[in-house]
C-alpha positions, -999 to +999 in steps of 0.1 A: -371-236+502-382-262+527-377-296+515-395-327+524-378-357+527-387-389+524-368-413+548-357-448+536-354-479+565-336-502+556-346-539+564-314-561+571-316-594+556-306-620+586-302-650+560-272-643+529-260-608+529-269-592+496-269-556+482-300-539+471-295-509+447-308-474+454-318-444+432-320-411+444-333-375+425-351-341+431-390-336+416-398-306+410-411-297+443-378-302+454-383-336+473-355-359+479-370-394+463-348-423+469-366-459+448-352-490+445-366-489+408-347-461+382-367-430+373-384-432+337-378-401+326-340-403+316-335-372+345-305-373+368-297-395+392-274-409+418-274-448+426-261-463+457-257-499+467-267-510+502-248-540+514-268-563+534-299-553+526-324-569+501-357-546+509-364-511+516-394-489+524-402-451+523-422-439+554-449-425+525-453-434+488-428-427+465-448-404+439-440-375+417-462-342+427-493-344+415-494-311+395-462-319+378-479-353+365-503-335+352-480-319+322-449-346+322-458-355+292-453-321+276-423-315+295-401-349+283-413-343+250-403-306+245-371-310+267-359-339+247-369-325+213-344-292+223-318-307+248-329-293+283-329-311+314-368-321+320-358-316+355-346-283+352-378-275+330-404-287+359-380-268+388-384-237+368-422-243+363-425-250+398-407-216+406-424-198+387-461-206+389-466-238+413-479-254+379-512-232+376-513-227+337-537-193+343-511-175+364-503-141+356-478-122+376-480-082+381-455-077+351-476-093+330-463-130+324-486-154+316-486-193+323-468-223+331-433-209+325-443-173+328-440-158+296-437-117+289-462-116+259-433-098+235-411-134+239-445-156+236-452-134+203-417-141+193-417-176+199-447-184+184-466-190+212-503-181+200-520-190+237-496-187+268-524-195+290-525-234+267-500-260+284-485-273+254-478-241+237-466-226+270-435-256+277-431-256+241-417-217+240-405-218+277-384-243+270-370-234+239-365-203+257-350-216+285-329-235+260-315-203+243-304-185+272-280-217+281-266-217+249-263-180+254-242-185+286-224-214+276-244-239+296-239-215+328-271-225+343-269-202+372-267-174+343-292-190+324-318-191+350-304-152+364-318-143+332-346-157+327-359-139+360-340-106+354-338-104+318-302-111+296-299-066+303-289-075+336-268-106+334-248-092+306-243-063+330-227-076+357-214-105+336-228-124+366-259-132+388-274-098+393-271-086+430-307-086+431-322-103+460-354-117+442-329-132+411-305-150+437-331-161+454-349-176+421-317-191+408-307-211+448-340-224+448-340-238+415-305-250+413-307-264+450-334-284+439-325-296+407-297-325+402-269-309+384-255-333+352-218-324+343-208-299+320-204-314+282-176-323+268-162-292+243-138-303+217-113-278+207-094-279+175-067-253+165-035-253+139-001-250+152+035-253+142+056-280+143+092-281+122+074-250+103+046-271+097+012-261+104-007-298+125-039-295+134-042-302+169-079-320+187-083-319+222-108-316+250-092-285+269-084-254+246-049-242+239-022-218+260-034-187+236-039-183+198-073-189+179-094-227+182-121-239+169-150-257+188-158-283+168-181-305+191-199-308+225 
C-alpha cells in the first residue's frame, strides 16, 4: 500500500525554549497524521514532545478521509458497544470496499464490510447494502473471530478474508497470496494496542494444602483458570 504522508515543520521558538506535544495515528486510508491536538475518537496513538518548539504546521490539512467521515459515527458506536478497535474497523472497511456501501464482490459479498449473505442472515443483518446494519454485523463479526483467535489479529483478519476453514487449517495465516496480502495491508496501517492483560488462576499445593494461586502469566503445567482480561 502506498502511504501518504503528511510532513510536520517544526517552527523553533528563538525566545524561551518550550516543548510542544505531538500526536501521531493511521486513518483508515492508511495516512500518517501527526496533530498537535489528541484524536477524538479514543483510537491509538503515539505522543511525542518536541523540545524547543511551541508551533507546528502540516504541509496540507490535517483531516480524516472523507469517505470514512461519512460513517464514523456508526463505526465508534458499534466498535465501542462490542470492544473492537474503531481503527481496525475503518482499515478493514477501507480494505475491503474503499467505503462504497453498494459494493458487491464476485463471490457475492455485499457492502461496507463485505458480508457473504449466509453470515448477514445469521447476524441479523436484514439489508447489507444499509450502512448501519452493515458495521453493525461486520463488526460484531469481526469481533467474534478475535475472540476466536485469542485476540491474534493477524488470524482474525486471515479469516475474515479466507474463511475460519482455512486458518484453522494451517493453524496460521493461510499461504495464500490474496489473504497475506489483506492481513499486511491492514495491520501495516492500523496502530496496534497491546495485548490485554489475562489473569490466570489455578490451585496448587503447598505443605499438602491446596492455595489458590492469581497471576498474570499462567503456570509451568497443570489446569488454570482465566478469570479476567
Amino acid at each position: 500500500m502506498k502511504l501518504s504522508l503528511l510532513v510536520l515543520g517544526v517552527c523553533l521558538c528563538l525566545a524561551t525554549p518550550a516543548a510542544a506535544q505531538i500526536y501521531t495515528w493511521r486513518d483508515a486510508d492508511g495516512t500518517l497524521v501527526l496533530s498537535d491536538k489528541p484524536r477524538t475518537d479514543k483510537g491509538v496513538m503515539a505522543t511525542y514532545a518536541v523540545k524547543g518548539s511551541t508551533a507546528f504546521r502540516a504541509t496540507k490539512p490535517l483531516v480524516p478521509s472523507a469517505k470514512s467521515m461519512l460513517y464514523d459515527g456508526h463505526i465508534t458506536e458499534h466498535s465501542r458497544r462490542v470492544g473492537v478497535s474503531a481503527d481496525l474497523v475503518r482499515a478493514v472497511i477501507q480494505a475491503e470496499s474503499a467505503f462504497n456501501p453498494r459494493a458487491v464482490s464476485s463471490k457475492g459479498a455485499m457492502g461496507l464490510m463485505q458480508l457473504m449473505p449466509a453470515t448477514a442472515v445469521e447476524l441479523g443483518v436484514n439489508n447489507p447494502f444499509e450502512p448501519n446494519e452493515n458495521i453493525r454485523g461486520g463488526v460484531v463479526y469481526l469481533k467474534r473471530l478475535l475472540d476466536r483467535y485469542d485476540q491474534k489479529v493477524d488470524l482474525a483478519l486471515a479469516a475474515y478474508n479466507a474463511g475460519m476453514g482455512n486458518v484453522d487449517k494451517y493453524d496460521a495465516v493461510p499461504p495464500f497470496q490474496e489473504t497475506r496480502a489483506y492481513v499486511k495491508r491492514i495491520t501495516e496501517s492500523t496502530p496496534q494496542a497491546p495485548p490485554p492483560t489475562v489473569i490466570y488462576r489455578w490451585m496448587e499445593l503447598v505443605n499438602g494444602k491446596p492455595v489458590s494461586r492469581i497471576s498474570d502469566k499462567p503456570p509451568a503445567s497443570g489446569a488454570y483458570d482465566i478469570i479476567g482480561r
